[in-house]
MINU-892803 format. One line per field, with one value per residue (C-alpha): residue number from 1; x, y, z. Coordinates in steps of 0.1 Angstrom, whole numbers. Example, Ala and Ser with C-alpha at 12.3 -4.5 7.8 and 13.67 -1.06 7.14 Angstrom:
# residues 2
drendo = c(1 2)
x = c(123 137)
y = c(-45 -11)
z = c(78 71)
# end
This chain:
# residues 457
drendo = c(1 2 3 4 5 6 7 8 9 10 11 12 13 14 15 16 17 18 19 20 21 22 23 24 25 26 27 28 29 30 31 32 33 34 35 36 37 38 39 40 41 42 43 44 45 46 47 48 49 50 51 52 53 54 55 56 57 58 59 60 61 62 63 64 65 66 67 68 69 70 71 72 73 74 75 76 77 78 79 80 81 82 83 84 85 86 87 88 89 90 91 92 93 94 95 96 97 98 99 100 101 102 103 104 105 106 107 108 109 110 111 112 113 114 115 116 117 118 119 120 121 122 123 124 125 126 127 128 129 130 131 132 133 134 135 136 137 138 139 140 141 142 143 144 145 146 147 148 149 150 151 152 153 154 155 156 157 158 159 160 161 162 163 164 165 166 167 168 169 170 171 172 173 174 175 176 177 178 179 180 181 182 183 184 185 186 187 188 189 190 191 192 193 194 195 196 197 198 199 200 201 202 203 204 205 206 207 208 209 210 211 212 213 214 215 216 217 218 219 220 221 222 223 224 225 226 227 228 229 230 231 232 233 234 235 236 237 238 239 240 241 242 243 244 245 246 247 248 249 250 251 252 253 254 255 256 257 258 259 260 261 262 263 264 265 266 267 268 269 270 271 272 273 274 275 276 277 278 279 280 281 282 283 284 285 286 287 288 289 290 291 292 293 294 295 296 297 298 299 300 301 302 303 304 305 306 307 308 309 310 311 312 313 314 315 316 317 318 319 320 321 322 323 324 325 326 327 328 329 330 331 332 333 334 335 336 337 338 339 340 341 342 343 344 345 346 347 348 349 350 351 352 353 354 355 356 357 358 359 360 361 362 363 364 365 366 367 368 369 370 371 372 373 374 375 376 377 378 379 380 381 382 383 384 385 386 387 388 389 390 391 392 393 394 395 396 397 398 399 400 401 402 403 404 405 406 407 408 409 410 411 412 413 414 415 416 417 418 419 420 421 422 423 424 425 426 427 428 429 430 431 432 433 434 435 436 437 438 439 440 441 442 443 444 445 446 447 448 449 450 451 452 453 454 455 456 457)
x = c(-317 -284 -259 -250 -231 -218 -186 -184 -148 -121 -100 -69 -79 -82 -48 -41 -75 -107 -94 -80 -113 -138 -117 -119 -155 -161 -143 -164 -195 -210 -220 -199 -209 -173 -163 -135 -158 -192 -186 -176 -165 -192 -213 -229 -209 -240 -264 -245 -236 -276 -286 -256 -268 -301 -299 -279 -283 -263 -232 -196 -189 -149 -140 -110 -94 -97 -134 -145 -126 -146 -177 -189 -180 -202 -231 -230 -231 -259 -279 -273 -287 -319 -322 -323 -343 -372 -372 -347 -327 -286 -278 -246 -216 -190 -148 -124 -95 -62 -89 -96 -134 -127 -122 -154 -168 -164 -175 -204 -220 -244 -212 -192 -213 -221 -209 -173 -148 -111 -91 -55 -70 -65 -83 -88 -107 -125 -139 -149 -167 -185 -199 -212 -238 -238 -245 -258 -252 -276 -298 -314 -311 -274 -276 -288 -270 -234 -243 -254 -226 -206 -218 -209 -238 -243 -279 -290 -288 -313 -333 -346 -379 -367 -358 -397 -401 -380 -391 -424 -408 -391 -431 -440 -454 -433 -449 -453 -477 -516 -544 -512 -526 -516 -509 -479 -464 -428 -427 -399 -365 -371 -358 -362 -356 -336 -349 -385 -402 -365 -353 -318 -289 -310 -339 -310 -296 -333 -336 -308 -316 -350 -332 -312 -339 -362 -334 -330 -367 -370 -340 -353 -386 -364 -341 -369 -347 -369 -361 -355 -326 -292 -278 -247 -267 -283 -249 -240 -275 -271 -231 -239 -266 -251 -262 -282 -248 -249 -286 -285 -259 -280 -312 -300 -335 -351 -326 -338 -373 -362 -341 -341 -320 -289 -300 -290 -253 -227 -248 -249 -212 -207 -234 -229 -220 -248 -270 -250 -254 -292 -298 -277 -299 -331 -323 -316 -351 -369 -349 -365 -398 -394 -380 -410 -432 -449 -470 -459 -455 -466 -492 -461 -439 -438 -433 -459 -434 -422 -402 -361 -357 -376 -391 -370 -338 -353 -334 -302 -314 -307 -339 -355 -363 -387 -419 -438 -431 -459 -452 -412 -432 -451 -423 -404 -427 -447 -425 -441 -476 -477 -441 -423 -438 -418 -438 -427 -446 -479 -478 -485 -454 -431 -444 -438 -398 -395 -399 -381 -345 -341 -343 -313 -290 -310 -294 -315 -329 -339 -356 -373 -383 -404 -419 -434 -442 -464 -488 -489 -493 -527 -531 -520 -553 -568 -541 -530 -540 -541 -570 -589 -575 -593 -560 -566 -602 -612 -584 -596 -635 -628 -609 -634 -662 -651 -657 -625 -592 -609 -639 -611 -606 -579 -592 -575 -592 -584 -548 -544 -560 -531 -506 -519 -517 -476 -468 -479 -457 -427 -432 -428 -402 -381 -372 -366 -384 -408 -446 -453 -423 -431 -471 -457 -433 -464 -490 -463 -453 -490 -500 -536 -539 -527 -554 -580 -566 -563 -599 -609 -593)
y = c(-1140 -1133 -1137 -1126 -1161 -1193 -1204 -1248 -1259 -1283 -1268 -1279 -1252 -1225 -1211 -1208 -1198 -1196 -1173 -1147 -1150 -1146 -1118 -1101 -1106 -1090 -1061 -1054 -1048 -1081 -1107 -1135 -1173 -1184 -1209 -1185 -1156 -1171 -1199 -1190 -1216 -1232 -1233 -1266 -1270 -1283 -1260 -1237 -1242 -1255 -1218 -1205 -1230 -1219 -1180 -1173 -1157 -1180 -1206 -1202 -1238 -1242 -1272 -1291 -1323 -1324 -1312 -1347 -1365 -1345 -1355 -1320 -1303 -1331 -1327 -1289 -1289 -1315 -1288 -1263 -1288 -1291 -1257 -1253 -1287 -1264 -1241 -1218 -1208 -1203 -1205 -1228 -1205 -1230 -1218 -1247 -1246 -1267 -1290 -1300 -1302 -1338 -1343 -1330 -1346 -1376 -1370 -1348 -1340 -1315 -1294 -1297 -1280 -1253 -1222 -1215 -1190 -1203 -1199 -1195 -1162 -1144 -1138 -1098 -1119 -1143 -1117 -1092 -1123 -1131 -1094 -1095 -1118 -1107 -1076 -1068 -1031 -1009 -1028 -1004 -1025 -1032 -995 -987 -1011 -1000 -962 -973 -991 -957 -938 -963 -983 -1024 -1029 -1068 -1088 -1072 -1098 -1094 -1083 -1050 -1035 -1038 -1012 -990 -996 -986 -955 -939 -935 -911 -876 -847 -838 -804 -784 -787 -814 -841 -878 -879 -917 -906 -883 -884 -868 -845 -845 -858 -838 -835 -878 -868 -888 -889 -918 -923 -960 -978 -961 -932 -952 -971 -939 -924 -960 -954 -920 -934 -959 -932 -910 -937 -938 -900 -896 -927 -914 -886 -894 -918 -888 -860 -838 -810 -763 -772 -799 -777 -769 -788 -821 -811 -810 -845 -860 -848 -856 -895 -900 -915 -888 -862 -837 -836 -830 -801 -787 -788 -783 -755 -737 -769 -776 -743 -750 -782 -767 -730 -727 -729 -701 -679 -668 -691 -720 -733 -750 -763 -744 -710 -704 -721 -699 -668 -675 -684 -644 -630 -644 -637 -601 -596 -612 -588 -553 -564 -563 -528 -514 -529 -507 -541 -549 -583 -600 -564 -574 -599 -567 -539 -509 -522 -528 -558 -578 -579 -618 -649 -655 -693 -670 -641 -652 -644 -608 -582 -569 -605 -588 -569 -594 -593 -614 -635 -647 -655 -676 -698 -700 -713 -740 -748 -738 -723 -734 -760 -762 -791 -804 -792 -791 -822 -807 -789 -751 -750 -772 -747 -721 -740 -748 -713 -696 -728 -726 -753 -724 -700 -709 -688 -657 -630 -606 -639 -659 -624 -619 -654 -654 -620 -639 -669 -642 -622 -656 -666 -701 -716 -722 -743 -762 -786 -827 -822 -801 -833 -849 -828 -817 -786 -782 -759 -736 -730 -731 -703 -687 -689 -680 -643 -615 -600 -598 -577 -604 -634 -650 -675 -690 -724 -745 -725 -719 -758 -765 -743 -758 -794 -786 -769 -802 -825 -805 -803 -841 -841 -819 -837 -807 -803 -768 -764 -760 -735 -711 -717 -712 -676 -666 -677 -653 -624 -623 -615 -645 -645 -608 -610 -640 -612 -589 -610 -619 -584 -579)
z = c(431 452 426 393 384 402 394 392 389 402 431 410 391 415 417 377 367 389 414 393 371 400 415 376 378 413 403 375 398 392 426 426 441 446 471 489 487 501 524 561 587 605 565 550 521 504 516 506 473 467 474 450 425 425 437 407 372 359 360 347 344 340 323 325 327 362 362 349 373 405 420 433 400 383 407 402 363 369 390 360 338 354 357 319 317 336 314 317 289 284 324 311 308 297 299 282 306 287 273 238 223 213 255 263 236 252 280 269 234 244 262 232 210 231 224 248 257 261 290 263 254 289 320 303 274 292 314 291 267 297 304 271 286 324 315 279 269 276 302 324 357 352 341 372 394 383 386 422 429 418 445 466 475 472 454 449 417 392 394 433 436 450 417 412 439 427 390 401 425 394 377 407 401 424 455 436 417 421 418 420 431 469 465 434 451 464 498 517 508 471 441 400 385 353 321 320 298 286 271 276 296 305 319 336 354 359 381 402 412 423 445 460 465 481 507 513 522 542 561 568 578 604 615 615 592 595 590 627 625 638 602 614 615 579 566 579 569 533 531 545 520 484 453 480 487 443 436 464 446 416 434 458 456 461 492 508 507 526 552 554 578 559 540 566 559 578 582 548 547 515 501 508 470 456 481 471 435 443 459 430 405 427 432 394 386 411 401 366 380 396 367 350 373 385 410 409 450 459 485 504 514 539 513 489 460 446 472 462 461 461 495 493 500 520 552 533 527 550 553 547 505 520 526 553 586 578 546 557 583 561 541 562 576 545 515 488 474 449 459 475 506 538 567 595 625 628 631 664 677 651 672 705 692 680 722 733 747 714 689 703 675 654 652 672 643 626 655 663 625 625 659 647 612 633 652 621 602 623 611 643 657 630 617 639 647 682 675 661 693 711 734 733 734 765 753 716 724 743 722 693 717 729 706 709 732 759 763 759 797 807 831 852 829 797 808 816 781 770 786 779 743 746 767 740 715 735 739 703 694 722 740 773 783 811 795 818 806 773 778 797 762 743 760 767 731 722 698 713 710 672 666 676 652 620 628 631 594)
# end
């Protein structure tokens, strides 16, 4: 279905009725079939009113004297009739406009004793009588379909088959926690759906919030909104997106797992507060902890102690709440376990981005901090699908095959591996640095040196 209702009526009663009604009944969120709404020039006026006649929910049939005197008016109710003649029930909305029930009567019994509202009482009245049956209270598609058409968006009558997707959406498991069906799960930029097995209204709102959310991950699948995105663009991706800018604000944890780069202080625009209000909380929880005499995250920092704020804020902290490089790292390109899934790009190409001319608008002490948290982190050589591609084969096998860093050779072969395998991830990052400067930061920076050491550990 396209429409909510057709109007059928007599253009002499356009201007003192049917105009203002269908205009009242557009305004109250519902999709309209009205002659000076939905045809355009060029239309077949009876293709077009065929589809309105048969893509709608149902048909406000005005009735007036001048109604029975009209051939298209006539051969309009008659399409209604069949309608209901097939089987469905009550698609008939009949309005008395200056006509008496003894007139249509006349004309026809079955009309006459269907139940009517009368144009005398107002076009206020008339509407409201006729939203009683356009949209019954409580029904969680019309529920859902006004809440959408709050935030601004335009969803389809409730009875297009797209509502089953998202009817079917709002029963997903999170992307979070353990031993979660991979084929429930929402994926990246998806957040909490409020009223869980709920009934009515709240089923109703639950729905739209899976229709929005349905669009925020597709979109950012499209965009590749990834903890690499400039925080600028992140701002603009989440303020363009219907109900995304509110459950961040709500979600502001969630939001950093997402993109932790606006965690760092400056680039979170509107949500510096949230993020300031986030490490306030974070750093109470931890003091707790050391008060406590806990060992509690113990084994993530430098100092051995408990760390001095969740690692989803660390970047906020001056000295990053104390965790190791490592675990900032993974962090950062994997969120936290169980947690929301984050990750766009293999580890590798994170690493390949982070000594790319693309990653300078991280401040220094920052960039620094993470590039020493991927060789500390280690798991670049065994995570990655260009492995199973077999890209970068000559360079790992050799790799794996030395004992330790002095035995390790780069040879041509092994360095073009190398740089085979940095080409393929600049291709997809879309940067524009030169392999072989990137395959020099790579090497210089000591990540094959630190693979030797982790597996000496």
């Amino acid at each position: 279905m396209l429409y909510d209702v057709f109007i059928c009526h007599a253009s002499e009663d356009k201007d003192s009725f049917v105009r203002p009604l269908a205009e009242a009944l557009k305004n109250s969120h519902l999709e309209v079939w009205y002659d000076e709404f939905s045809l355009v020039i060029g239309d077949s006026l009876r293709e077009s009113i065929d589809k309105g006649l048969s893509k709608s929910r149902y048909g406000i049939v005005v009735l007036s004297p001048a109604f029975f005197t009209k051939k298209w008016p006539i051969r309009e109710l008659n399409g209604l009739v069949a309608r209901e003649m097939s089987g469905e029930n009550s698609v008939i909305l009949p309005i008395w406009h200056n006509i008496t029930a003894k007139q249509i009567l006349e004309f026809s019994p079955p009309l006459a004793d269907r139940k009517a509202v009368d144009s005398k009482n107002g076009i206020e009245s008339v509407c409201s009588e006729l939203l009683k049956k356009l949209r019954p209270d409580e029904s969680p598609l019309l529920v859902a379909r006004n809440e959408l058409i709050y935030y601004g968006l335009n969803p389809p009558v409730v009875t297009d088959e797209w509502w089953l997707d998202v009817v079917e959406a709002s029963n997903r498991i999170p992307c979070w926690g353990f031993a979660v069906p991979e084929s429930a799960n929402w994926g990246r930029w998806t957040f909490p759906l409020p009223n869980y097995q709920s009934k009515g209204e709240a089923r109703g709102v639950r729905l739209a919030w899976t229709a929005m959310q349905i669009r925020w991950e597709k979109e950012a699948e499209q965009n590749a909104v990834s903890q690499i995105t400039l925080p600028g663009i992140v701002l603009d991706f989440i303020n363009s997106l219907p109900g995304l800018k509110e459950i961040c604000h709500e979600y502001p944890d969630i939001l950093a797992s997402y993109a932790p780069q606006l965690t760092i202080r400056g680039f979170g625009g509107e949500f510096e507060n949230d993020f300031d209000l986030l490490l306030e909380k974070s750093i109470e929880k931890q003091r707790r902890y050391r008060e406590q005499k806990s060992n509690f995250g113990s084994a993530l920092t430098t100092n051995k102690l408990p760390p001095t704020c969740s690692k989803e804020i660390a970047l906020r902290h001056p000295t990053f709440g104390d965790y190791q490089s490592s675990t900032i790292a993974g962090q950062f390109v994997q969120g936290e376990l169980g947690g929301p899934e984050t990750n766009f790009y293999d580890t590798f190409e994170y690493i390949v981005w982070f000594l790319s001319t693309d990653a300078k608008w991280l401040p220094t002490k920052i960039r620094n901090f993470l590039i020493d948290g991927m060789k500390n982190w280690n798991v670049w050589s065994r995570t990655s699908t260009e492995i199973e591609l077999g890209i970068a084969d000559t360079f790992l096998n050799s790799l794996w095959s030395a004992k330790n860093y002095k035995t390790f050779r780069i040879g041509k072969k092994t360095r073009e591996s190398l740089k085979d395998w940095i080409s393929r991830s600049v291709e997809i990052l879309k940067i524009d640095d030169d392999p072989d400067t990137i395959l020099e930061k790579f090497l210089s920076n000591g990540f094959i040196e630190y693979y030797y050491r982790k597996q000496r550990k």
